[in-house]
C-alpha positions as CSV (number, residue, x, y, z in Angstrom):
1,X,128.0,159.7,190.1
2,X,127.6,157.4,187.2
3,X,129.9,157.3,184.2
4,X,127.9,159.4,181.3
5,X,129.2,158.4,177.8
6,X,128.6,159.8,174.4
7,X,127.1,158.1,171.7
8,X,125.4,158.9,168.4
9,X,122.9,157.2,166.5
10,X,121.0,157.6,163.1
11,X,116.9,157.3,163.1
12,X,115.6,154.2,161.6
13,X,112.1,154.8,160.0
14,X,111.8,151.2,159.1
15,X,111.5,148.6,161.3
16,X,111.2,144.4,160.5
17,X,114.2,141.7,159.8
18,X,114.7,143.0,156.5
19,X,115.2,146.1,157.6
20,X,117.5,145.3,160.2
21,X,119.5,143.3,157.7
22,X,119.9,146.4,155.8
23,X,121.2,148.6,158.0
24,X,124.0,145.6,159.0
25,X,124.6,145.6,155.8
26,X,125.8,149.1,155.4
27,X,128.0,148.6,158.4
28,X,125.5,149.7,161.3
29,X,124.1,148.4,163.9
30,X,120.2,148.5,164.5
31,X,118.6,149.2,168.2
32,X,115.5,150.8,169.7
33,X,115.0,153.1,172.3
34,X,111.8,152.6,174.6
35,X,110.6,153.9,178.0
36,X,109.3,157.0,180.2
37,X,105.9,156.9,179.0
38,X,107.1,157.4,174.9
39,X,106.8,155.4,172.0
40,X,109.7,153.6,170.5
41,X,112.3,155.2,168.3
42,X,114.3,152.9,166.0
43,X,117.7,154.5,165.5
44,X,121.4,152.7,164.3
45,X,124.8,152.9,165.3
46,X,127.8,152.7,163.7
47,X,129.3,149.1,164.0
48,X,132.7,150.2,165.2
49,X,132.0,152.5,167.9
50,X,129.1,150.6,169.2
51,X,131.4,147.6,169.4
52,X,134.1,149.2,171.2
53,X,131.9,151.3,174.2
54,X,130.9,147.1,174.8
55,X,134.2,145.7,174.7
56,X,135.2,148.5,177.0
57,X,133.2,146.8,179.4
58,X,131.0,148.7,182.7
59,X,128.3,148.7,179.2
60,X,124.9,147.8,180.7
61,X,125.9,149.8,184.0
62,X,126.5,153.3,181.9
63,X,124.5,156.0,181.2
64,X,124.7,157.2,177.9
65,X,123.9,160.7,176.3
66,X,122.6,159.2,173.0
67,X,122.4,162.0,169.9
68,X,120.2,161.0,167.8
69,X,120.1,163.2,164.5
70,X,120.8,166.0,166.9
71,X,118.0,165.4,169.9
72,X,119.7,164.2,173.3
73,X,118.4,160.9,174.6
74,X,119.5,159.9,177.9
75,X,119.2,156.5,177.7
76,X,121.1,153.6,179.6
77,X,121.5,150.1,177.8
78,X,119.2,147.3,178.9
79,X,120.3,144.6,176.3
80,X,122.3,143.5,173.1
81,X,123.0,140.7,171.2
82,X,126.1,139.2,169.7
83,X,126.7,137.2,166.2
84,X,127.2,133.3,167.5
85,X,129.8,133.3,165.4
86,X,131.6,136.1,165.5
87,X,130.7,138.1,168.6
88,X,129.7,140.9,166.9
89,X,126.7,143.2,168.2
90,X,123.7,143.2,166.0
91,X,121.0,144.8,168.1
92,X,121.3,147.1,171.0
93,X,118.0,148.2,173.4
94,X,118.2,151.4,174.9
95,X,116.0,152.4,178.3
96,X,114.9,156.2,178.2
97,X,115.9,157.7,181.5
98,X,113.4,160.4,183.3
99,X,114.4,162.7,186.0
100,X,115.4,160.9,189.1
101,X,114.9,157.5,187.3
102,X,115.7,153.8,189.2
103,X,117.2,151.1,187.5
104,X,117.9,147.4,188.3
105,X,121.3,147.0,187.0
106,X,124.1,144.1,187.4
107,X,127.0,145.8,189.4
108,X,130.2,143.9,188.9
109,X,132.6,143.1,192.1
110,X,136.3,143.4,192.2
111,X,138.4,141.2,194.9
112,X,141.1,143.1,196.2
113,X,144.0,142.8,198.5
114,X,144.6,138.6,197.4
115,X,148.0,139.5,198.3
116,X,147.1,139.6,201.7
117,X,145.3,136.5,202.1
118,X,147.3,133.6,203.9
119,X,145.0,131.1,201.6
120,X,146.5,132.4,198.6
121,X,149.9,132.1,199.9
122,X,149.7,128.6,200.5
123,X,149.0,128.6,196.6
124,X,145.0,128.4,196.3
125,X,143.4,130.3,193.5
126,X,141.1,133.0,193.7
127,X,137.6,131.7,192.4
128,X,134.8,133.9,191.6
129,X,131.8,132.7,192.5
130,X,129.1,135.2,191.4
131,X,130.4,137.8,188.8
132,X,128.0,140.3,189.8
133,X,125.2,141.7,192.1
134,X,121.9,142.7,191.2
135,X,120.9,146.0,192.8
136,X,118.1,149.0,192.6
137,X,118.9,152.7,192.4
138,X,119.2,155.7,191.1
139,X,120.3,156.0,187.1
140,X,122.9,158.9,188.2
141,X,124.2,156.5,191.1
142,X,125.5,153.8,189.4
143,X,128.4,151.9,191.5
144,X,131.2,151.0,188.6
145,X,131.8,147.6,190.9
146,X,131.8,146.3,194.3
147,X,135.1,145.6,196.2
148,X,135.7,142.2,197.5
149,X,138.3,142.4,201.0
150,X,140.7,138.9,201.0
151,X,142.4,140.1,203.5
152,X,142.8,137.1,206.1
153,X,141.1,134.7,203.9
154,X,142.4,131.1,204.4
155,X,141.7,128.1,201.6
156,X,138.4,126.9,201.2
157,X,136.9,130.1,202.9
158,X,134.8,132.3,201.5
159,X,133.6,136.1,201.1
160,X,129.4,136.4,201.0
161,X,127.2,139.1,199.9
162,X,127.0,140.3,203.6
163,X,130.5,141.0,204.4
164,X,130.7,143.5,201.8
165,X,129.6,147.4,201.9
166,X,126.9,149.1,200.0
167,X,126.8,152.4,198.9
168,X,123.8,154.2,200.5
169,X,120.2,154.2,198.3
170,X,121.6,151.1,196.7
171,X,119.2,148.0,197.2
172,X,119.9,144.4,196.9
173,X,117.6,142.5,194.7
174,X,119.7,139.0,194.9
175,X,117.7,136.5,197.5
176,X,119.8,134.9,200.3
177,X,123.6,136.0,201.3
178,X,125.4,134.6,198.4
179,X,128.6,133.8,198.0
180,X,130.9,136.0,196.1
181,X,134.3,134.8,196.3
182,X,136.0,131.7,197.6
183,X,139.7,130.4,197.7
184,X,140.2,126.9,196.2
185,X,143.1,124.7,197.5
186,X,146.3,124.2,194.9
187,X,146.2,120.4,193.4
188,X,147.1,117.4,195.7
189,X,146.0,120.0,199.2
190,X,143.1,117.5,199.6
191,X,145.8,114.5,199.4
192,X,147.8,116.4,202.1
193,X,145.1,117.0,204.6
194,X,144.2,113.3,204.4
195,X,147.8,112.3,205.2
196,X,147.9,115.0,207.7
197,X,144.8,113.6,209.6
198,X,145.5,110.0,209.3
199,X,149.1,110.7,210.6
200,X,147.8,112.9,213.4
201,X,145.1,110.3,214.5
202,X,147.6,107.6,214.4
203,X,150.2,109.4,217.0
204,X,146.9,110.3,219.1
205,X,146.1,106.5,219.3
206,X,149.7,105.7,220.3
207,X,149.5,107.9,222.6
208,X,146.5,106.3,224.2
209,X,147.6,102.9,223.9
210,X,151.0,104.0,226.0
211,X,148.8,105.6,228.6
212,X,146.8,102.6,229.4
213,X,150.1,100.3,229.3
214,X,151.6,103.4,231.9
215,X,154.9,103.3,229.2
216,X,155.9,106.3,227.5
217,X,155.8,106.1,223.8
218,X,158.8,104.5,222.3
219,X,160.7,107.0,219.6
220,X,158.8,108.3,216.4
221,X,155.4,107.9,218.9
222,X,155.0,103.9,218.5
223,X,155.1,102.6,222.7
224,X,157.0,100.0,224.2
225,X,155.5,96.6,224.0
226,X,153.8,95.5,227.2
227,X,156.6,93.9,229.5
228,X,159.4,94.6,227.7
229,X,160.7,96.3,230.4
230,X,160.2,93.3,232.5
231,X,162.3,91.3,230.7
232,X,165.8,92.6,231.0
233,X,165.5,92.2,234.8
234,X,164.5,89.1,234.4
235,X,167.6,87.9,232.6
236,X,169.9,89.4,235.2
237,X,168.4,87.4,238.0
238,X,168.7,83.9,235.9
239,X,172.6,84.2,236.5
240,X,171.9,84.2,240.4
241,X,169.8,81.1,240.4
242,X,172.3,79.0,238.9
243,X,174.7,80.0,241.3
């Protein structure tokens, strides 16, 4: 079931930007609520508690019993808007919510078990790639977030949109399987591959090169130099001549 929060509201006759500028100036905060087939009905909220259901986050994904002047509205919120300056809410839009109403809502995921990811143990960084998820269902089955499995995940792997589980009746609106959430590598890891791969290429060509002389490798993988072990028998065998 969805979260269901309370939240009361005061009816606002007037509508216009001078209105609107009135009601902020009493220390409100001026919305509308529209949908289900009924006309519009301005109504304000008081600044405080409107700013704190947002900052609680989970706000455009709740359900909301909205008393206005006494008369229920179940409403959800579609939109609000924030002071550039000083992120304060200054309009709120409220959907009107019918029986057995679907929405298209923004579900947020949640990566879990990073602990248990051998990527992140080699000291990459969790990155989230897409925040959320855009789905279609029903108001009253709401999902507060999507879970995000790192298990296993190594460094520069990822987690897509279809590795993940969806609650049944809930339908995907996002278009292709996106990624969700990847695992960067720690600074200087690209440095270290390189040196990994040049150092690894360079004992594969010594190898090579003793295999076609038919030497083994000299120590630390470098091979003997062709017909060096010719010469030490050839040194003994100068004594004998000169006898």
């Amino acid at each position: 079931m969805a979260t269901v929060i309370e939240l009361s509201a005061t009816a606002r006759p007037q509508s216009g930007k001078g209105a609107a500028r009135a009601v902020r100036r009493a220390g409100r905060v001026p919305g509308v609520i529209y949908g289900d087939g009924k006309e519009p009905v301005g109504v304000s909220l008081d600044f405080k508690e409107l700013k704190q259901k947002i900052y609680a986050g989970h706000f455009l994904t709740t359900v909301c019993n909205l008393d206005v002047d006494g008369t229920k509205h179940r409403v959800i919120p579609r939109d609000f808007q924030l002071d550039p300056v000083m992120d304060n809410p200054i309009h709120v839009d409220f959907l009107r919510l019918g029986e057995g109403a679907m929405v298209r809502v923004r579900v947020p995921i949640r990566a879990i078990n990073a602990d248990q990811a051998p990527g992140i143990k080699r000291g990459g960084t969790v990155n989230i790639v897409s925040h959320t998820i855009a789905v279609q269902c029903l108001a009253d089955n709401i999902p507060q977030a999507f879970e995000v499995d790192l298990t296993g995940l190594e460094i520069n792997y990822s987690r897509h949109l279809s590795e993940i589980t969806l609650p049944a009746n809930v339908r995907v609106l996002e278009h292709g399987d996106i990624t969700l959430v990847t695992i960067v590598p720690p600074s200087g890891y690209a440095e270290e591959m390189k040196a990994a791969a040049e150092a690894a290429a360079a004992a594969a060509a010594a190898a090579a090169a003793a295999a076609e002389a038919g030497t083994p490798p000299a120590e630390g993988g470098a091979p003997a130099a062709p017909g060096a072990a010719a010469a030490p028998a050839a040194a003994a065998a100068a004594p004998a001549e000169k006898k």
